[in-house]
TIMAR-445910 format. One record per residue (C-alpha): residue in three letters; z, y, x. Coordinates in steps of 0.25 Angstrom, whole numbers, plus 2048, in hexadecimal, padded with zeros to 3 digits. Each point is the difference from the previous one (the first is absolute). Last residue first. Layout:
AlaZYX
...
END
This chain:
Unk9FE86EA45
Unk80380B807
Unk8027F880E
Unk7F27FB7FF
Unk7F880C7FF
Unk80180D7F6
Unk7F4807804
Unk80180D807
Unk7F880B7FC
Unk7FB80A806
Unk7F880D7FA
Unk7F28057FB
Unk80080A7F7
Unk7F57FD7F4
Unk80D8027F6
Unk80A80E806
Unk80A7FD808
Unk80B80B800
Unk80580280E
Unk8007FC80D
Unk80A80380B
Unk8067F4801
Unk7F57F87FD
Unk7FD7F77F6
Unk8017F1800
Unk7FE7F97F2
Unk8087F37FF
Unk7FA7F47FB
Unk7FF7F67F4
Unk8088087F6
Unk8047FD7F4
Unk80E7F9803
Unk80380B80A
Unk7FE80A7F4
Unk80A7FA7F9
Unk80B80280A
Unk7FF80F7FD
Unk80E806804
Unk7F780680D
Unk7F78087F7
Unk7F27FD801
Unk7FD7FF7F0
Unk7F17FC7FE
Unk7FA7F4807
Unk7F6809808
Unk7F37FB802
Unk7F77FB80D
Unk7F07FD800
Unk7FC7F880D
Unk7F1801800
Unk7F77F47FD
Unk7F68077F8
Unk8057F97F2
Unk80F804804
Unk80A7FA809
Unk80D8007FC
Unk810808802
Unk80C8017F7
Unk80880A806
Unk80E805804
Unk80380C808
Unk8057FF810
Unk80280E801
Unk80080880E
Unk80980C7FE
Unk7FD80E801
Unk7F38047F8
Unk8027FF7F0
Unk7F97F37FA
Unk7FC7FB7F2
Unk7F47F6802
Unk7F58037F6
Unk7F87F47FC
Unk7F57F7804
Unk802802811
Unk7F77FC808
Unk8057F780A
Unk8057FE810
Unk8047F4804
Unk80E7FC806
Unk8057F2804
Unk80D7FD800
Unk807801811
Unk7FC7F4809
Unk80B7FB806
Unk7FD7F880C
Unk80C80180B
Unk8087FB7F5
Unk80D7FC806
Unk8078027F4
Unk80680F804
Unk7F4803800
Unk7FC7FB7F4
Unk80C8067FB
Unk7FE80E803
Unk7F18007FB
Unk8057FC7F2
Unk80B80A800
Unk7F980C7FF
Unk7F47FD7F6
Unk8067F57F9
Unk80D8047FE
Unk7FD80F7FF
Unk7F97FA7F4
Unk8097F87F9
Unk80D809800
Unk7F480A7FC
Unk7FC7FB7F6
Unk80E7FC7FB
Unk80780C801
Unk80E7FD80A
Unk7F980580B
Unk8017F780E
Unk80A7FF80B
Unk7FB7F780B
Unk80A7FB809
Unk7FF7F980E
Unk80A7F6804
Unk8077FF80E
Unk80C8097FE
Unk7FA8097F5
Unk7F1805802
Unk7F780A7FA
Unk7F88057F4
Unk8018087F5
Unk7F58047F4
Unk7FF80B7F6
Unk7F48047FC
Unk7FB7F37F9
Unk7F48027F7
Unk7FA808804
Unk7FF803810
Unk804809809
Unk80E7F9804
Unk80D808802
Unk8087F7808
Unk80E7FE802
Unk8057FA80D
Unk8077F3806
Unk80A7FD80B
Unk80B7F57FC
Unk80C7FE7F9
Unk8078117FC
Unk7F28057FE
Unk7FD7F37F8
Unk80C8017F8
Unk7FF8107FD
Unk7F17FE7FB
Unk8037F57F8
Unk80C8077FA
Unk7F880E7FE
Unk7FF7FF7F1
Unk7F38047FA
Unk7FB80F802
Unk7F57FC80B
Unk7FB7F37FF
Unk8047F4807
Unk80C7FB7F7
Unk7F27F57F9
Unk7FA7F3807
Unk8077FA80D
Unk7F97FA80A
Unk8097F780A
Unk7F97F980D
Unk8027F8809
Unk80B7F87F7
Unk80E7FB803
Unk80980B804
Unk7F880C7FA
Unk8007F77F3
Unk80F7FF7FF
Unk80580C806
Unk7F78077F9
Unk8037FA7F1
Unk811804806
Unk7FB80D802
Unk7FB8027F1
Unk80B7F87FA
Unk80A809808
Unk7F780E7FE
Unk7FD7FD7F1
Unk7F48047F9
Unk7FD7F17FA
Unk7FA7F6809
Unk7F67F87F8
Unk7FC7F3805
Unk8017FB810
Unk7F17FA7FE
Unk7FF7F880D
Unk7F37FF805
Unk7F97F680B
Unk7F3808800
Unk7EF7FC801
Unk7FA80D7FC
Unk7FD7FA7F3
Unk8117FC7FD
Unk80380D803
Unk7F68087F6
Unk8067F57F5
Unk80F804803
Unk7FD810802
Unk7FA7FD7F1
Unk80A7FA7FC
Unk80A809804
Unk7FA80A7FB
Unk8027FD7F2
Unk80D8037FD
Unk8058047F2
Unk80380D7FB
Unk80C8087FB
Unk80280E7FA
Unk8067FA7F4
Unk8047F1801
Unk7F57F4803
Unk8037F37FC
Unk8007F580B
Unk7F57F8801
Unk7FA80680E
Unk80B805809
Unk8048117FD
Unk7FF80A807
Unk80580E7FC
Unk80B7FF80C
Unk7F6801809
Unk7FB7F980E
Unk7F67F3801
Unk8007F680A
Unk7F97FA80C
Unk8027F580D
Unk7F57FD807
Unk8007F680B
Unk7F37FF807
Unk7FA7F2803
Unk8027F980D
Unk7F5803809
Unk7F67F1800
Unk7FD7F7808
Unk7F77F67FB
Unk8017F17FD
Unk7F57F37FD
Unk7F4804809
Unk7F77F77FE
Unk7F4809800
Unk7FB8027F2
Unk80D8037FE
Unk7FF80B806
Unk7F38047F8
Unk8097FA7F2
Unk80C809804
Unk7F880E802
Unk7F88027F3
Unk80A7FD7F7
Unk80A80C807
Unk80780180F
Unk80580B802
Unk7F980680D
Unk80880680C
Unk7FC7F680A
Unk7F27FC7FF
Unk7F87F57F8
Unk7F67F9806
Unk80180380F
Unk7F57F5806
Unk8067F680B
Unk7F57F57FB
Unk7F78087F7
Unk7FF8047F1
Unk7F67FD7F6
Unk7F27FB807
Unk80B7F780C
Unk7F67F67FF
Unk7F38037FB
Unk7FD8007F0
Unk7F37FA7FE
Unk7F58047F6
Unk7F8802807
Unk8017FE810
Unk7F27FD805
Unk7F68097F5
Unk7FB7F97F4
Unk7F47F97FD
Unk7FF7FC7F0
Unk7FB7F47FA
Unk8077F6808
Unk7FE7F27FD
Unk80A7F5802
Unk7FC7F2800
Unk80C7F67FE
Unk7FC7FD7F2
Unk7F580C7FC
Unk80780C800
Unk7FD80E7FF
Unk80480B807
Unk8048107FE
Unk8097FF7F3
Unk8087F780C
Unk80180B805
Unk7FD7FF80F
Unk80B80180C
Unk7FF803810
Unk8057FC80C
Unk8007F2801
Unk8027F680B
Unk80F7FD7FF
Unk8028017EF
Unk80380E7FC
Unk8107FE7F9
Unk8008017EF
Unk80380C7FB
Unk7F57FE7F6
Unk7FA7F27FF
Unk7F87FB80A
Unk7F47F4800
Unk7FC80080D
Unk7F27FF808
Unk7F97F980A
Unk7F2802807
Unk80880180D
Unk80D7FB800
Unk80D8027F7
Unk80C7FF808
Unk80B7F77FD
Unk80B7FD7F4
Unk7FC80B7F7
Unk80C8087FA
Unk80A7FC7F5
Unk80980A7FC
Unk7F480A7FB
Unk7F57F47FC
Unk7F67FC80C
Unk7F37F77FC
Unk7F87F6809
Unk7F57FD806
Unk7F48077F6
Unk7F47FE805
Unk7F780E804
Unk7F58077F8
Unk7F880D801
Unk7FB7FC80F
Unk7FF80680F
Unk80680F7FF
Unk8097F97F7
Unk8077F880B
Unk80480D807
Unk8098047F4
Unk8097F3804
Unk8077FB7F4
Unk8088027F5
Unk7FE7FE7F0
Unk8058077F4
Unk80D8047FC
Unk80580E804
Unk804809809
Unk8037F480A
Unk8087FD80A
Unk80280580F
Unk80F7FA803
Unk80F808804
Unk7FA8097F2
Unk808808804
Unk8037FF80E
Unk8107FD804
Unk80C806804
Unk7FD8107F8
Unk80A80A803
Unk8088067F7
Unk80580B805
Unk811800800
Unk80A8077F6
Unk7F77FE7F4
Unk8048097F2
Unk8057F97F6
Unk7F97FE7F2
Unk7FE7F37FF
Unk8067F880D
Unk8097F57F8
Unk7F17F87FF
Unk7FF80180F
Unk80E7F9803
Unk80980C805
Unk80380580F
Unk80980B800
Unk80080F804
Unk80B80C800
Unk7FC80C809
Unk7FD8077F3
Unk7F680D802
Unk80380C805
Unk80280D7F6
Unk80080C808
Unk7F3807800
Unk7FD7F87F4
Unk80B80A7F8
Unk7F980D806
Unk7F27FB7FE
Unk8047FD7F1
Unk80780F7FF
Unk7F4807806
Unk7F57F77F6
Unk8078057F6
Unk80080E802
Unk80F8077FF
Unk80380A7F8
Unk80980C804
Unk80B80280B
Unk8007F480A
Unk80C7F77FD
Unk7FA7F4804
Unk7FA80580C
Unk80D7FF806
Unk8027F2800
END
């Protein structure tokens, strides 16, 4: 991996395309009920067995009958009624009509439906006060989705919106690509687990928890190795145990120039990985690579930008690695600023911000306040990340900039 130790910053967008140019996605695939699916990414198309609806119904309840019988009288005798379960027995003749609920099956003979707002009823005369056009208010077979239609195609994860469509169609099991294994932990001998008292030059681990939930969104199998303090045996013997079992390892912190080079020396001695110098702030410092058959992400140890190379580098690395043919990265918008954005040209900062939309229906963005990388609050705060660009600098309020609204996965 040569372009890892290119001199100076790398872009972001470089150092992504470099990691997907090599990251394949999981062979692995199994067949699962459809309610065990959510979440996974689909291994096969879906393709449709049968016509939805398999029947012409109707849109609403009301009356069917022949529309050519109204081009010769307003009223028609009622012969039966047809209820969603319960269809019509026979063929409504001419002169005829139907009483039909919504959903329920177009008697034999009819090809369109009235409102039942639209007629008026005297015993088992019918009399139509509107003349509609043949075919409303009736749904055709096959109006949703086709015999042999794609439904859903390889590559998507399967969310609330895709299981009750295929279900819709009888289909009781998917496969699906076998989850990602990720294994993580934290590095640093000022550590400390949460509940414990805290000695001087101490803190606790918070990111951890947030690499956990960030995981758990984009669809993992996790396994949260702990803290490993700054000790090459203990160190080598957490990357033998997660490089062994896992598809993945991302560690948090012993990336960044000046701190101890034992995760460096183990990965160069286990497997083939490279330091990078990121332009973007927060979150410089960033590796990458591969040991035996597991790939490593090395994150920064503040915890902004633990957080946010995670979710901006790694992120696309792993729904690739997932199967997920369809990722779609956030969504950006562009924004007028409210407030002066601080900024020197140089890196790309990802600042946080609290966005809305003003009386004139204009996107307004302001800055939370204190950016730096040890600021966790601010996350808290914010409801989207302001995007500017590398070699942009102070913003100034009436600029207009990108924002990148938090979406399911912050939350």
């Amino acid at each position: 991996m040569d372009s890892c130790d290119a001199p100076g910053l790398m872009p972001v967008e470089t150092a992504i395309e470099n990691m997907l140019s090599v990251v394949k996605p999981i062979s692995k695939t199994n067949r699962l009920p459809l309610a065990e699916t959510l979440g996974l990414v689909l291994a096969e198309d879906v393709t449709s067995p049968i016509n939805v609806p398999p029947f012409a119904n109707s849109a609403m309840d009301g009356y069917a009958l022949q529309r050519a019988d109204l081009d010769r009288t307003d009223t028609l005798t009622l012969a039966g009624q047809s209820f969603a379960g319960s269809p019509f027995d026979g063929a409504c003749q001419s002169g005829q009509c139907i009483r039909i609920m919504t959903g329920a099956e177009l008697p034999a003979g009819t090809d369109t439906v009235i409102m039942q707002e639209e007629t008026e009823a005297l015993g088992d005369q019918i009399r139509f006060l509107a003349t509609p056009q043949a075919g409303d208010n009736v749904r055709p077979i096959g109006d949703d989705i086709q015999l042999g239609e794609v439904v859903v195609a390889k590559g998507h994860r399967l969310s609330a919106r895709e299981l009750p469509l295929i279900a819709s169609l009888g289909i009781a099991s998917l496969p699906v690509f076998e989850r990602p294994k990720i294994a993580f932990f934290s590095t640093g001998d000022e550590l400390r687990p949460l509940g414990e008292p805290l000695a001087a030059g101490q803190i606790y681990d918070s990111n951890r928890y947030g690499i956990r939930a960030l995981l758990d969104k984009f669809g993992c199998e996790v396994l949260d190795l702990g803290i490993i303090p700054d000790d090459p045996a203990q160190l080598a013997a957490a990357f033998a145990k997660a490089t062994s079992t896992a598809d993945v390892l991302i560690t948090s912190g012993g990336v960044s120039v000046g701190e101890a080079d034992y995760t460096k020396d183990i990965l160069t001695q286990q497997g083939e990985v490279g330091f990078w110098k990121i332009a973007m702030k927060p979150g410089k410092p960033f590796a990458f690579g591969k040991v035996n058959d597991c790939w490593f992400c090395g994150l920064p140890g503040n915890p902004v930008s633990a957080m946010l190379t995670l979710y901006q580098m790694v992120q696309p690395v792993l729904a690739q690695l997932a199967g997920q043919s369809q990722y779609q990265a956030p969504q950006r918008l562009p924004a007028i600023a409210s407030t002066v954005f601080k900024k020197r040209p140089g890196r790309t900062d990802f600042q946080r911000g609290i966005y809305q939309v003003n009386d004139k229906g204009q996107i307004e963005v302001a800055t939370t306040g204190n950016q730096g990388s040890g600021a966790f609050s601010s996350m808290h705060q914010a409801n989207c990340l302001v995007i500017l660009e590398q070699e942009r600098g102070k913003v100034q309020p009436g600029e207009t900039v990108t924002i990148e609204p938090f979406n399911a996965s912050m939350y």
